[in-house]
ZADO-1210 file (C-alpha; in nm, 4 decimals, padded with zeros to 6 digits):
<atoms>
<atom x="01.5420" y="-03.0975" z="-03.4558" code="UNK" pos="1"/>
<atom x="01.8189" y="-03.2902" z="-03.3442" code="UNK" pos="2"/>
<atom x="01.8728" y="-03.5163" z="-03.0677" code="UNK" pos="3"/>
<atom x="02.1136" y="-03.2778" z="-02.8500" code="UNK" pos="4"/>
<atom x="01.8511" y="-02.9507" z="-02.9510" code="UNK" pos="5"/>
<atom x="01.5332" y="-03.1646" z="-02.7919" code="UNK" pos="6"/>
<atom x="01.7404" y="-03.2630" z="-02.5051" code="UNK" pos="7"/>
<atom x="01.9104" y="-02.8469" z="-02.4595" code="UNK" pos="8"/>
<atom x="01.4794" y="-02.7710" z="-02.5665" code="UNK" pos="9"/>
<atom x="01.3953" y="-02.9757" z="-02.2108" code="UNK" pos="10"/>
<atom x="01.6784" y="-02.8687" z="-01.9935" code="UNK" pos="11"/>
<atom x="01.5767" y="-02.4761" z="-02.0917" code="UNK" pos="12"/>
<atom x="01.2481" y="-02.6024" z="-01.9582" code="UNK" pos="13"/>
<atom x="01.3416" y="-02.7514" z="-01.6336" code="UNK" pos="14"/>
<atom x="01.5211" y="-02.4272" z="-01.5646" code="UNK" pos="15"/>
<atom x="01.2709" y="-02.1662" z="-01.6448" code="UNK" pos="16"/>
<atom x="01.0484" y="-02.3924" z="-01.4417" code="UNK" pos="17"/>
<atom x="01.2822" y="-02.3879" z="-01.1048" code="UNK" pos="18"/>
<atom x="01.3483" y="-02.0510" z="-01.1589" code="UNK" pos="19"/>
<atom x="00.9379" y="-01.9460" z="-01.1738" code="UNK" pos="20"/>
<atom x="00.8889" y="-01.7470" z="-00.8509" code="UNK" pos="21"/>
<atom x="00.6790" y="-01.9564" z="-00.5757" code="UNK" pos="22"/>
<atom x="00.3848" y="-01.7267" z="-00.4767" code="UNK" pos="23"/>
<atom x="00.3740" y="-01.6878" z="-00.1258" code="UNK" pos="24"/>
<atom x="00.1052" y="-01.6835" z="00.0742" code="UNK" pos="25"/>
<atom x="-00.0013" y="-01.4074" z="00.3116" code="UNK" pos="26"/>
<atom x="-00.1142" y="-01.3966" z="00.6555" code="UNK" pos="27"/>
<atom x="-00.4380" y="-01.2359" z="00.7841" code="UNK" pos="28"/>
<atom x="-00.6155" y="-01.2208" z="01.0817" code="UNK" pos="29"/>
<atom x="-00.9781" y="-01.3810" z="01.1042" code="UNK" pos="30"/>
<atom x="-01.2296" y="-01.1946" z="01.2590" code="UNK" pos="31"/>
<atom x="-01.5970" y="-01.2410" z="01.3110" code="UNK" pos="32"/>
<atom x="-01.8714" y="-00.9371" z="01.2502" code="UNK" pos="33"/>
<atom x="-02.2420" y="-00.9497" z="01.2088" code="UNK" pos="34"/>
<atom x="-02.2107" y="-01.3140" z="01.0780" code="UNK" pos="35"/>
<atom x="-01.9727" y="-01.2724" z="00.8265" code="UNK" pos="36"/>
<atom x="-01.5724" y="-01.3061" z="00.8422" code="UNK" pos="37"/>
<atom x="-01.3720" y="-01.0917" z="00.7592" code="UNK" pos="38"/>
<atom x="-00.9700" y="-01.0186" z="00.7841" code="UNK" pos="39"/>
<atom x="-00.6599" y="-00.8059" z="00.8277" code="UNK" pos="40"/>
<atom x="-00.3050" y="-00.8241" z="00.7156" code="UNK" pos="41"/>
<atom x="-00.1185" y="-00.9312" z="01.0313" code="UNK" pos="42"/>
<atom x="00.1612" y="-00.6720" z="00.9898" code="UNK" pos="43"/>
<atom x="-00.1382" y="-00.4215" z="01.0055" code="UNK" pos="44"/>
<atom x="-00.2471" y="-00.6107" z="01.3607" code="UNK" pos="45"/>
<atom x="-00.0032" y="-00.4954" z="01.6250" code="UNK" pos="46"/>
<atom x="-00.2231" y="-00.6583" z="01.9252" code="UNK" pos="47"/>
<atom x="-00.5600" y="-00.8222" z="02.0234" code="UNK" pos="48"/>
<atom x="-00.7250" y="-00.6951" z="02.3514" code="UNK" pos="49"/>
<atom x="-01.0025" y="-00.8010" z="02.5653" code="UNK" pos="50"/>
<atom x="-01.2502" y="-00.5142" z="02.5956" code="UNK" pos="51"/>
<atom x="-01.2488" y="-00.2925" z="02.8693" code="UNK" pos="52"/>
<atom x="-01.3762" y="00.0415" z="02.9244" code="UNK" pos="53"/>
<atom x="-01.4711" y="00.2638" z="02.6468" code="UNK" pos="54"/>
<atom x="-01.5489" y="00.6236" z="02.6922" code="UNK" pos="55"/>
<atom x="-01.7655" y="00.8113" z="02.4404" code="UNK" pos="56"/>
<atom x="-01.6692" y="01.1368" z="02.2451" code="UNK" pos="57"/>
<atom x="-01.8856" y="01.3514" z="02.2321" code="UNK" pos="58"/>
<atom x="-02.0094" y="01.4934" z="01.8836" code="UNK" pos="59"/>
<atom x="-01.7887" y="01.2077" z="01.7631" code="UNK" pos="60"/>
<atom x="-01.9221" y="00.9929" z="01.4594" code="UNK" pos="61"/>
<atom x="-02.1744" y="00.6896" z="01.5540" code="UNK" pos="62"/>
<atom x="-01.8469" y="00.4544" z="01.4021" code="UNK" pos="63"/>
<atom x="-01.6327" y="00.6002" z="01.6933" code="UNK" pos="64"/>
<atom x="-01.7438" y="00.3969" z="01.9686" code="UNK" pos="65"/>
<atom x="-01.5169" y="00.5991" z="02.2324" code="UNK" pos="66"/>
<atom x="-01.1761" y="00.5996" z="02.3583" code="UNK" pos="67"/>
<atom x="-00.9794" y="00.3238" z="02.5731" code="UNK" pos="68"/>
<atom x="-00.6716" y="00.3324" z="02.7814" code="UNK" pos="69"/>
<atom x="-00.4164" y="00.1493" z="02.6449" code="UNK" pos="70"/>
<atom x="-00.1381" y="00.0970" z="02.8865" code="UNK" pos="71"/>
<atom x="-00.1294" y="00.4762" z="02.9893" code="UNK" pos="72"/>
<atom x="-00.2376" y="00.6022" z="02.6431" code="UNK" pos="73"/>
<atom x="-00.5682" y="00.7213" z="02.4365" code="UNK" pos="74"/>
<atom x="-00.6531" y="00.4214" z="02.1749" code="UNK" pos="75"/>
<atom x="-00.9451" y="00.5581" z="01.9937" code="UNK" pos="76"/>
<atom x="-01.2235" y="00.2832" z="01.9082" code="UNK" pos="77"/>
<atom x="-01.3906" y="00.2364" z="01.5898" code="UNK" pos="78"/>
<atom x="-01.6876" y="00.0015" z="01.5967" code="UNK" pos="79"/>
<atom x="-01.6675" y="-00.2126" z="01.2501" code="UNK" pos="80"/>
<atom x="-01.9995" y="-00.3176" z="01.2327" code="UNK" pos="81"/>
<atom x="-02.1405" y="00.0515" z="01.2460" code="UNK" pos="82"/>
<atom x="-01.8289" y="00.1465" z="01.0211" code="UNK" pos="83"/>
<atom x="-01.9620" y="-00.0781" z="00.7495" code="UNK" pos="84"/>
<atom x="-02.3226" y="-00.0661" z="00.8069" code="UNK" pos="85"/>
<atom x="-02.4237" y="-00.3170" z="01.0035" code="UNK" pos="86"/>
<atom x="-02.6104" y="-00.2599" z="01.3006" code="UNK" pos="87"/>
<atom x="-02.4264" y="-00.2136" z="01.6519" code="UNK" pos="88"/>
<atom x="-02.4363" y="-00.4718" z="01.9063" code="UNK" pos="89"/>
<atom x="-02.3868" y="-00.5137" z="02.2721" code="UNK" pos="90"/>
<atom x="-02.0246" y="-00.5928" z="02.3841" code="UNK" pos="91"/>
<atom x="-01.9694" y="-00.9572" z="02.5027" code="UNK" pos="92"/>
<atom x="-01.7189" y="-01.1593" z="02.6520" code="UNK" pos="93"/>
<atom x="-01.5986" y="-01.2883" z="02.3330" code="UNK" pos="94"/>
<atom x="-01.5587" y="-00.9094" z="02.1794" code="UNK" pos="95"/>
<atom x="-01.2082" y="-00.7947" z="02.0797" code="UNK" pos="96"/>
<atom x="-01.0400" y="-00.4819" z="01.9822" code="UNK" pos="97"/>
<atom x="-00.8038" y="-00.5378" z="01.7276" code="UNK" pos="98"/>
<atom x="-00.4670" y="-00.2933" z="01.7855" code="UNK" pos="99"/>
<atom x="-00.4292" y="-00.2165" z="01.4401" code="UNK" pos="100"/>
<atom x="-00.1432" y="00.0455" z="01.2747" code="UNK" pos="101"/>
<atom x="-00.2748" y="00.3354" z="01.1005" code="UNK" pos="102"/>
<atom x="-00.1581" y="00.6039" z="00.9032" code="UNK" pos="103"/>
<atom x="-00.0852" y="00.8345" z="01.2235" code="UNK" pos="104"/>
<atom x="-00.0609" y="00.5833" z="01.4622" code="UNK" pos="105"/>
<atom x="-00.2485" y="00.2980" z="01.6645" code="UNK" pos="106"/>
<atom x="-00.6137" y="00.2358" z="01.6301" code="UNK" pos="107"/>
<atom x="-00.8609" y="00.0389" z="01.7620" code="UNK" pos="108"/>
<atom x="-01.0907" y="-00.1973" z="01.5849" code="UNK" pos="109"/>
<atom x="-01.3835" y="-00.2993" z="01.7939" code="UNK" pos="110"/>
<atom x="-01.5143" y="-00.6799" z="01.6473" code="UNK" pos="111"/>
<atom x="-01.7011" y="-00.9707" z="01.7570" code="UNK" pos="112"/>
<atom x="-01.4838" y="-01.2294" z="01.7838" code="UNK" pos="113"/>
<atom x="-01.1146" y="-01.2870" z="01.6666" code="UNK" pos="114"/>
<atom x="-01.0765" y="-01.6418" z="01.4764" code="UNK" pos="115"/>
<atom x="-00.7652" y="-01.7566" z="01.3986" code="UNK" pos="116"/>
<atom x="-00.4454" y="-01.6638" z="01.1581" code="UNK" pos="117"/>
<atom x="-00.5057" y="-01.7474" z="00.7901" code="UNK" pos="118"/>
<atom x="-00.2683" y="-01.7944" z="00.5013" code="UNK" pos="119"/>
<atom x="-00.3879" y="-01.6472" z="00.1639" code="UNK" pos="120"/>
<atom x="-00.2553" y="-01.7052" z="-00.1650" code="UNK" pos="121"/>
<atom x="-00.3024" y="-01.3571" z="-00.3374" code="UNK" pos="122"/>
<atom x="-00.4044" y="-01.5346" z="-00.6514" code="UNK" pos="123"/>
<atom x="-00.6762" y="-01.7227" z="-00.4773" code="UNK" pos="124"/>
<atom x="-00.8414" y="-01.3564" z="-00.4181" code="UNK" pos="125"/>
<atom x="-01.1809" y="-01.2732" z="-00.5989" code="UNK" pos="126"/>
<atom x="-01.3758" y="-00.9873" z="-00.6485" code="UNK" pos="127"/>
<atom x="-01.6467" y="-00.9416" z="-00.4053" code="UNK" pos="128"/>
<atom x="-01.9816" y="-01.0820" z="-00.4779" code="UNK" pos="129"/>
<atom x="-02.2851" y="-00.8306" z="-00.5491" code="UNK" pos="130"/>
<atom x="-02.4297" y="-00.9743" z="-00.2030" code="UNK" pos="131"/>
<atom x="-02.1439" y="-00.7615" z="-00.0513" code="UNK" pos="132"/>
<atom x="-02.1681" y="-00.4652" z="-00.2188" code="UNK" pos="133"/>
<atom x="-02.2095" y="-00.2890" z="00.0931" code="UNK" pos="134"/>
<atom x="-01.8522" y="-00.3331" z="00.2166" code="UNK" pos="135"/>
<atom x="-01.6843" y="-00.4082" z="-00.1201" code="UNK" pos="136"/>
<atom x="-01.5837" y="-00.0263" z="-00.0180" code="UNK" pos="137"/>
<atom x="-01.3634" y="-00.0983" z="00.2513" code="UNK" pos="138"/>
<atom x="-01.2451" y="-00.4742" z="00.0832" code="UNK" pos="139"/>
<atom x="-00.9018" y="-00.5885" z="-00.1477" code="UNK" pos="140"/>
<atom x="-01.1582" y="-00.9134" z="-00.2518" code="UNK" pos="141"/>
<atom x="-01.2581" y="-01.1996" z="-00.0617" code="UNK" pos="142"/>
<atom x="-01.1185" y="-01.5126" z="00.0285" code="UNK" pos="143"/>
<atom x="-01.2930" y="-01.8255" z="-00.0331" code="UNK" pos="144"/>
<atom x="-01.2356" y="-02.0915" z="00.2832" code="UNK" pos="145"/>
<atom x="-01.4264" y="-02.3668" z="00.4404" code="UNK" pos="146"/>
<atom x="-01.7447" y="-02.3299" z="00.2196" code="UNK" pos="147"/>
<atom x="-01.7325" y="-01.9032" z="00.3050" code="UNK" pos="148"/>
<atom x="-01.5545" y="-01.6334" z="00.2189" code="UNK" pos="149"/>
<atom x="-01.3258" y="-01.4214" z="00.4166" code="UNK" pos="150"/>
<atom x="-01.3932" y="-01.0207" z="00.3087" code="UNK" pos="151"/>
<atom x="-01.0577" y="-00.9407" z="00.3121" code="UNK" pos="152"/>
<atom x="-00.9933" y="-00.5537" z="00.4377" code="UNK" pos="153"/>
<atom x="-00.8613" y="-00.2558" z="00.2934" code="UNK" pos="154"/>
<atom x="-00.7447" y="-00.0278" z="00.6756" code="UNK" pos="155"/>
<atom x="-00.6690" y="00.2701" z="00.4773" code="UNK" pos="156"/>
<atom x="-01.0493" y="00.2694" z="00.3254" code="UNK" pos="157"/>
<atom x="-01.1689" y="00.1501" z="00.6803" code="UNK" pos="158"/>
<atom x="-01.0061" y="00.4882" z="00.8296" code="UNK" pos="159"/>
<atom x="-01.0983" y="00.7573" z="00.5628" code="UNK" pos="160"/>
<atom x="-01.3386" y="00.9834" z="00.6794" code="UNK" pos="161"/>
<atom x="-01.6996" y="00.9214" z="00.6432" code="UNK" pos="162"/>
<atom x="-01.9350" y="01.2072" z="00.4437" code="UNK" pos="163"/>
<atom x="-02.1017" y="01.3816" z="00.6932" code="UNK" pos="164"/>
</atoms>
């Protein structure tokens, strides 16, 4: 190989190397439930509301909590911790619903606590441990942060029907 080839060899190199797409990371929004943290894309989040009043359906499933009024209009509640197995819990001051966008429209995601905004880097995301079998169902992976993972969630498996 000749001088001006090893040099043409490196310069090929440079530019395949600027022109390797940057991966991007993703935001999601952190949520506590049942002691675990989970997330949401944030373009799937449309608002975060303090919890008010929440009237029960009846003959509704136990994951339905009830239905809220939203500014003049019906926001059905779904309680995540029931949704995913975990036993319910009383509402406190530091419960949210998350406004999320569903398939036919606005939806209400009843949590514990909403955390924070976190960027993930899609290749950072692992498959679910066997220790969360239970809502590898509803999850894309999990993301590993600050000695824990974030379960990150699927709302389209969250919103399927349950088997009655």
């Amino acid at each position: 190989m000749t001088l001006r080839e090893y040099l043409e060899s490196l310069a090929q190199e440079e530019i395949e190397e600027i022109h390797e797409p940057e991966e991007r990371p993703e935001l999601w929004v952190s949520f506590g439930l049942g002691g675990g943290v989970f997330g949401l894309p944030v373009h799937q989040v449309r608002e975060v509301l303090r919890v008010g009043v929440i009237t029960r359906v009846p003959r509704a499933p136990d994951s339905v909590r009830g239905v809220t009024n939203m500014r003049g209009r019906v926001l059905a509640i779904l309680d995540l911790r029931v949704r995913m197995g975990l036993p319910r819990c009383e509402i406190n001051d530091s419960s949210r619903i998350l406004v999320a966008q569903g398939p036919s429209g606005p939806v209400g995601l009843l949590v514990d606590q909403v955390e924070q905004m976190e960027q993930v880097l899609p290749s950072a995301v692992q498959e679910p441990p066997d220790r969360l079998a239970a809502v590898s169902a509803f999850s894309r992976g999990v993301f590993p942060r600050d000695g824990s993972l974030m379960v990150l969630l699927e709302l389209g498996s969250l919103l399927q029907p349950t088997a009655a």
